[in-house]
N, C-alpha and C positions, 0 to 999 in steps of 0.2 A: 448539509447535515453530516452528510460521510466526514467529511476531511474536519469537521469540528470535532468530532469524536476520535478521528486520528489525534488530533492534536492533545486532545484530554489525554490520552496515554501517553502522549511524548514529553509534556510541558511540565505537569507539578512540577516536577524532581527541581527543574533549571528555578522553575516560579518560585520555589519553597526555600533556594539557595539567595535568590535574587531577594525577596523578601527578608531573610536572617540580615543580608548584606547590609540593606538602609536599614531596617530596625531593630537592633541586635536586642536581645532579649535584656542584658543584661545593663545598666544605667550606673552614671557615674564615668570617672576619669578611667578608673580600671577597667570598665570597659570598652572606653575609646582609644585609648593606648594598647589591649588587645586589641582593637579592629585595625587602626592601622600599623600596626606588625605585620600583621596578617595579610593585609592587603597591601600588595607595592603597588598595585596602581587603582587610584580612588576612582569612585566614582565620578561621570563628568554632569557638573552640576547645572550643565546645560541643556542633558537631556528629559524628555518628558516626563515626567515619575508618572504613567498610567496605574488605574485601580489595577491588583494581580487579580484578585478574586473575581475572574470573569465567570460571571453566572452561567449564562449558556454553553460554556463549555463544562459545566458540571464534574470539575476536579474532585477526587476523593476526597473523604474530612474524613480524619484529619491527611496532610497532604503527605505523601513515603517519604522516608529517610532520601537524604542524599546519594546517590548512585555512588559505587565506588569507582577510582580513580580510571584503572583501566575504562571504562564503559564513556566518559566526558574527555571525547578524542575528537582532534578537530571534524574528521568525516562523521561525525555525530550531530557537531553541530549544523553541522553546513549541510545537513537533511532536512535536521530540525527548521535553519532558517528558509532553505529551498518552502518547505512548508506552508510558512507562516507570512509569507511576502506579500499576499491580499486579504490577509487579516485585518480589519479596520484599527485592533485595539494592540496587537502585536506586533504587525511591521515595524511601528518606532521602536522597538525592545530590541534591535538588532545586536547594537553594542553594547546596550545592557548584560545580554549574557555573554558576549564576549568576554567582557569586564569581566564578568562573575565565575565564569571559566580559569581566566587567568589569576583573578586574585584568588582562587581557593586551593592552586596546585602552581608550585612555581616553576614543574616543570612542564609546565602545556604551555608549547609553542603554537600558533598558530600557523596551517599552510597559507600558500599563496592564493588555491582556491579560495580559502574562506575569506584570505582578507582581502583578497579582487571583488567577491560579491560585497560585501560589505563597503566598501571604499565607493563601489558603482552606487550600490544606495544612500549614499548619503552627497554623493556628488549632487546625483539626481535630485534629489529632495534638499539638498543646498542648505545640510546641517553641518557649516563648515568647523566652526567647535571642533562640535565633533569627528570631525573630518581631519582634522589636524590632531587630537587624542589617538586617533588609530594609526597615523604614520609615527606618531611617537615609540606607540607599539611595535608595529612593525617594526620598526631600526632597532629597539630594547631587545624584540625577540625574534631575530632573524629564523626564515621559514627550513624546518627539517631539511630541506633536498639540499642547503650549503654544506651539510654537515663533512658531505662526500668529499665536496671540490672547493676549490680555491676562489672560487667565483661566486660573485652575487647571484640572488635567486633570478634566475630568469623574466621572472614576472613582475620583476621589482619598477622597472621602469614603466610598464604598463599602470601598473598601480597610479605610480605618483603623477604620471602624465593624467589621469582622469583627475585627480586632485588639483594640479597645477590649472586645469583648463575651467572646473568649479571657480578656484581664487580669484584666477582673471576675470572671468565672467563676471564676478560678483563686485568687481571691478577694488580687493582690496589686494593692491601692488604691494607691499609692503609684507602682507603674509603668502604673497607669491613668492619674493624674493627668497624670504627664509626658506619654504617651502625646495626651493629650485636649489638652493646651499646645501640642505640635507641629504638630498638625493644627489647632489656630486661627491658628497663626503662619504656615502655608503656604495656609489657606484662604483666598478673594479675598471674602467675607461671613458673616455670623454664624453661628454653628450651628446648626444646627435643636435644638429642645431633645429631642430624642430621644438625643442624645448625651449627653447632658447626667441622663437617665433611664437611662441605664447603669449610670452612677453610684451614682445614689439607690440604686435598685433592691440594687445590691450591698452595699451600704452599710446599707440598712435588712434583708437578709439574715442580715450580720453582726452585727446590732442594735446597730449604730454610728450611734444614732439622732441624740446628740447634733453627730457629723461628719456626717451627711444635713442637718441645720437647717443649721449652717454651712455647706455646701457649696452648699446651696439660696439661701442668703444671696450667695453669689458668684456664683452663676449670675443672678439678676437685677439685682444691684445692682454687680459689678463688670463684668461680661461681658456683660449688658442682654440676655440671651436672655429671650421672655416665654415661662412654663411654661405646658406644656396641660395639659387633664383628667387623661394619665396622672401628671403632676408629683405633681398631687393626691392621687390616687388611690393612690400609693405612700406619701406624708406622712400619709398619714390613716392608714392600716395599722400606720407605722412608729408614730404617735401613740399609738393603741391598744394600741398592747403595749408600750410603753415608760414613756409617761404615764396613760394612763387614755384615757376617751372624752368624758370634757368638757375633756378639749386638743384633741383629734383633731375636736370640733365648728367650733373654732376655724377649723380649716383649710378649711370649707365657706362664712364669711365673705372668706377671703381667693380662692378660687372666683370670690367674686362681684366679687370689685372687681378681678378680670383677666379677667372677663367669660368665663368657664369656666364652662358649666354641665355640674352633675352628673351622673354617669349611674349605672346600675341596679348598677356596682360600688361606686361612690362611697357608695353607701344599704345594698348587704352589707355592706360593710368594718365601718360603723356600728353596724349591726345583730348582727352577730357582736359587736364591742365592747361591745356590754350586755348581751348573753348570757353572754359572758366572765366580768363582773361580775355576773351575780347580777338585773341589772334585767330582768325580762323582763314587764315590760310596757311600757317605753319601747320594749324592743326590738320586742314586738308593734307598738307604737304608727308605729313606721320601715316597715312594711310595706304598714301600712295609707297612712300619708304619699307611698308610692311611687306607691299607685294613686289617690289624690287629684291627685296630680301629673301621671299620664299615664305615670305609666314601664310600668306593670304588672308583676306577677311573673314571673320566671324561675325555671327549673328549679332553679336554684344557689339565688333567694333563699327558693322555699318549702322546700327541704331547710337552710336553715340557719335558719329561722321554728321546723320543727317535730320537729327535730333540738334546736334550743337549747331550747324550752319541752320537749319529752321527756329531754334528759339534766339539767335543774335540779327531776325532779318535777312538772310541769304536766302531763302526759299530761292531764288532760281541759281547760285549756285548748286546749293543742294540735291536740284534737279540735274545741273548739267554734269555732277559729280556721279549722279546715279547711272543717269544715263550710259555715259561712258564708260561704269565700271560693269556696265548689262550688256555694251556691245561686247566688251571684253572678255563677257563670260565669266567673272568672279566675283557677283554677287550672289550670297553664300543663299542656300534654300532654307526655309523658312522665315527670311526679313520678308516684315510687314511695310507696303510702302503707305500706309493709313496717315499718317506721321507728314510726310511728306506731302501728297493730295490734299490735304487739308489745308497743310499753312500756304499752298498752291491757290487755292481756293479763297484763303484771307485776304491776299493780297490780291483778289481777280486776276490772275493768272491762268486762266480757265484753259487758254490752247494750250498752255504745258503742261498742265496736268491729264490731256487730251493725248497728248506726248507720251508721255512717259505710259499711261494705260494701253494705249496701243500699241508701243515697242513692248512691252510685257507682253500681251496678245502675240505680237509677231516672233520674239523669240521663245514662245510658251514655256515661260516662268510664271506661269498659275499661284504656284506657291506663292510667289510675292505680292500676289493682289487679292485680299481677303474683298468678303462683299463688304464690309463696311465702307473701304476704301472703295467699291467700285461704284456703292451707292453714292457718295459723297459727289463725285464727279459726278454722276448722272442727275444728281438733284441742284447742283451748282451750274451746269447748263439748261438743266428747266428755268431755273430762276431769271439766265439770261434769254429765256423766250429763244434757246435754240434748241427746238425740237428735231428739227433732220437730225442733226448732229448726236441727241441724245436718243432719238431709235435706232441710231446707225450702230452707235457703240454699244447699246444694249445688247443688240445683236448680237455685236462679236463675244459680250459677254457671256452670254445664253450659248453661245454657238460651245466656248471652253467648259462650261459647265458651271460659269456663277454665274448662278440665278439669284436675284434681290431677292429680300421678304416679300412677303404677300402686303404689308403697306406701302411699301417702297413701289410696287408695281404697280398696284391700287393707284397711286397718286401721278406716275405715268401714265399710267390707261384712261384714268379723266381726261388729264392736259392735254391726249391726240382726241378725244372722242369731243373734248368741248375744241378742238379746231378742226373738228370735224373730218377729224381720219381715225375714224372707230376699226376700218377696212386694218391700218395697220398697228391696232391698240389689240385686234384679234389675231392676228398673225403673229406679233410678240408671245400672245398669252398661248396659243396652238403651240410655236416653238419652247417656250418656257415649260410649261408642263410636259414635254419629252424628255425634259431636262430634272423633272422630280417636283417641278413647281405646283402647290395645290391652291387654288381658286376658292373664294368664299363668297357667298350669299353676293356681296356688295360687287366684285366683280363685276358677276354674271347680268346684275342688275345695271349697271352701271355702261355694257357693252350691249345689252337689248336696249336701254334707252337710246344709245350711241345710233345705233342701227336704225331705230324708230326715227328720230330726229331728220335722217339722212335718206329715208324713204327706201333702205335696203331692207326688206323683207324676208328672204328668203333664209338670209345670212344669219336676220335676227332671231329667227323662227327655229333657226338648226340649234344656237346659245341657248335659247330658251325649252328647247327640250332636251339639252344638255344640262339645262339648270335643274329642272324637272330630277330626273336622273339620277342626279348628283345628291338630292335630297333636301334641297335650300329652299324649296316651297313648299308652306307647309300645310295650304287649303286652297279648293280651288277658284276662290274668289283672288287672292294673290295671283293667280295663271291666269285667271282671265282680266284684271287689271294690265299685268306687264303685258298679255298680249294685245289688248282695245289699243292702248299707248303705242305698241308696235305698228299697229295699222294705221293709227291717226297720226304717228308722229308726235304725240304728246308725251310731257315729262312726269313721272307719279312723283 
């Protein structure tokens, strides 16, 4: 309610101007041939015409004269707009009073502040119209701080970069291009080729691969911007999926001769590229090139290594690819080996996936073996009826600190108790819970029976007043059930 009432004091004046503008008092030709004298730059008839007379903010009636000149100065308005930006009914007024600014005084330039916030919001809100209306402005009335120097406003290029990346976005190339003309024509030296990667970028988006070659082609040879890494690094992408990847290699000699060297996207982009196609051992072969090189692996490129050798049927390449780069110590921390166990897993490859979770264990890269992955392999050796094998590794898992969920456990702790080693389904769950592991009702239940079945009493009697305890029973006919079962050896 405060800042409504601010705004009532700030607003008539622009409101009352804003309104004269669209409806001039006066009708007929002689009054629209005064209006536009008056106004060099109209109205853009794409912006919202909202109701002015906003009730709630309860403007005077009738609304003051227009302010004098002095007083509608850009740091006025660029209060006023600072203001009014979570306005529901005012924020789209932005350019409106712009407009209304400029057409009433032809000597209000606007600054680079006002036309940076402005340009931001309408990027944002991808009123490109009008978004293209205000660089028109801008370039008509270049901002006060050139006045001094010989140079363009400093913030000239920031402006129209948020413009240029709106256009692309909105994927209309053709008012990028104009857009990207203007601003070389008002800029006092080259562009930085980052503008110029706008471009591409959108371009190779659209898989207008053939318009990125050409347009690339004008960026160095008519306009003499020199491309960087990212130039590349887009043209090589765009080459891959358009031509293949022995075009897209092409583009790593032309890297060299602008003196651009590659980096560890430049070597995915590639590397995916032959995965793409079916070669997966060139693609292997780019991975291994990266770390001869000095680049080392990243997280992105071992997940796209053993991602593309698991979705082309290589699973135990994949494996022996991991493996090797874990002896060697350069598989990067945080890769998931989830990916990998699994497609292990599809193909019953159970002792390599046995593998590769124990060499993780033994070189403790924890990082790399999430529980889902560790669950995966312990329930892919349940299924094959090897239990030794899958309390052994549980073990070890429990021992680093992944502990499965409480289902995952659950569904081990049956499979030893119905083969009747409840002794080591408790010894799991004792170690697991040092480990943070918390037990439920079904557990507890589930390892008293173990115990009952198996004539251990004593054991079952300790669980059961751990269960107690614990809170999981919750009358005493439930206690004296689990425990009659305890004694008799029967199942509830």
């Amino acid at each position: 309610m405060a800042a409504s009432r601010h705004l009532a004091r700030k607003l008539p004046s622009l409101i009352s101007k804003h309104e004269r503008l669209i409806k001039p008092e006066r009708e007929g030709p002689e009054a629209t041939e005064s209006l536009a004298s008056s106004s060099s730059i109209p109205l853009d008839p794409t912006l919202p015409l909202l109701p002015l007379a906003v009730s709630h903010l309860s403007p005077p009636n009738p609304l003051p004269v227009l302010p004098s000149e002095h007083a509608a100065t850009p740091a006025t308005l660029l209060r006023i707009l600072r203001r009014a930006r979570h306005h529901p009914r005012l924020a789209a007024l932005d350019l409106h009073l712009l407009l209304a600014a400029v057409s009433d005084s032809p000597a209000f330039r606007p600054d680079h502040r006002l036309t940076s916030l402005i340009a931001a919001r309408l990027a944002d809100s991808r009123r490109l119209p009008s978004l293209r209306r205000l660089l028109d402005l801008i370039l008509s009335r270049p901002c006060p701080c050139t006045d001094d120097s010989i140079f363009a406003c400093p913030e000239l290029l920031p402006t129209f970069r948020k413009a240029i990346l709106a256009f692309a976005a909105s994927g209309d190339i053709p008012a990028t291009y104009d857009v990207l003309a203007s601003l070389r024509r008002a800029a006092d030296s080259p562009l930085p080729a980052e503008f110029y990667n706008i471009i591409l970028h959108a371009l190779a988006r659209l898989r207008l691969h053939e318009d990125a070659i050409r347009f690339y082609g004008e960026m160095i040879s008519t306009h003499r911007v020199p491309p960087d890494v990212y130039t590349f690094n887009i043209l090589i992408n765009s080459s891959c999926r358009a031509e293949g990847v022995d075009i897209a290699i092409r583009w790593f000699q032309e890297m060299r001769r602008w003196s651009c060297p590659p980096t560890s996207v430049s070597f995915n982009t590639l590397m995916r590229g032959f995965f793409r196609e079916g070669r997966y051992k060139e693609g292997s072969k780019v991975a291994r090139e990266m770390l001869q090189l000095g680049f080392g692996l990243s997280v992105a490129s071992m997940e796209i290594l053993i991602h593309g050798l698991c979705h082309g049927g290589e699973a135990l390449q994949a494996a022996d690819a991991f493996i090797e780069f874990l002896v060697d110590g350069v598989v990067p921390e945080g890769f998931d080996c989830l990916n990998l166990v699994e497609s292990l897993c599809n193909v019953r490859k159970v002792e390599k996936a046995v593998e590769v979770v124990e060499l993780i264990l033994e070189k403790n890269m924890v990082c790399s073996l999430s529980v889902p992955a560790g669950v995966t392999v312990l329930e892919c050796l349940m299924k094959e009826g090897k239990l030794d094998e899958a309390c052994r590794l549980m073990e070890k898992m429990v021992a680093m600190g992944i502990v499965p969920d409480t289902i995952s456990c659950n569904y081990i702790f049956e499979a030893l108790c119905e083969a009747g080693r409840t002794v080591d389904a408790n010894r799991l769950r004792l170690k697991a819970k040092e480990k943070g592991f918390q037990a439920d009702g079904f557990t507890y239940s589930m390892i008293v029976q173990g115990f009952g079945r198996q004539g251990i009493r004593e054991e079952g009697e300790a669980v059961l007043d751990e269960m107690l305890d614990s809170g999981f029973i919750l009358n005493i006919a439930t206690y004296n059930r689990l425990l009659d079962g305890l004694h008799t050896g029967r199942s509830l």
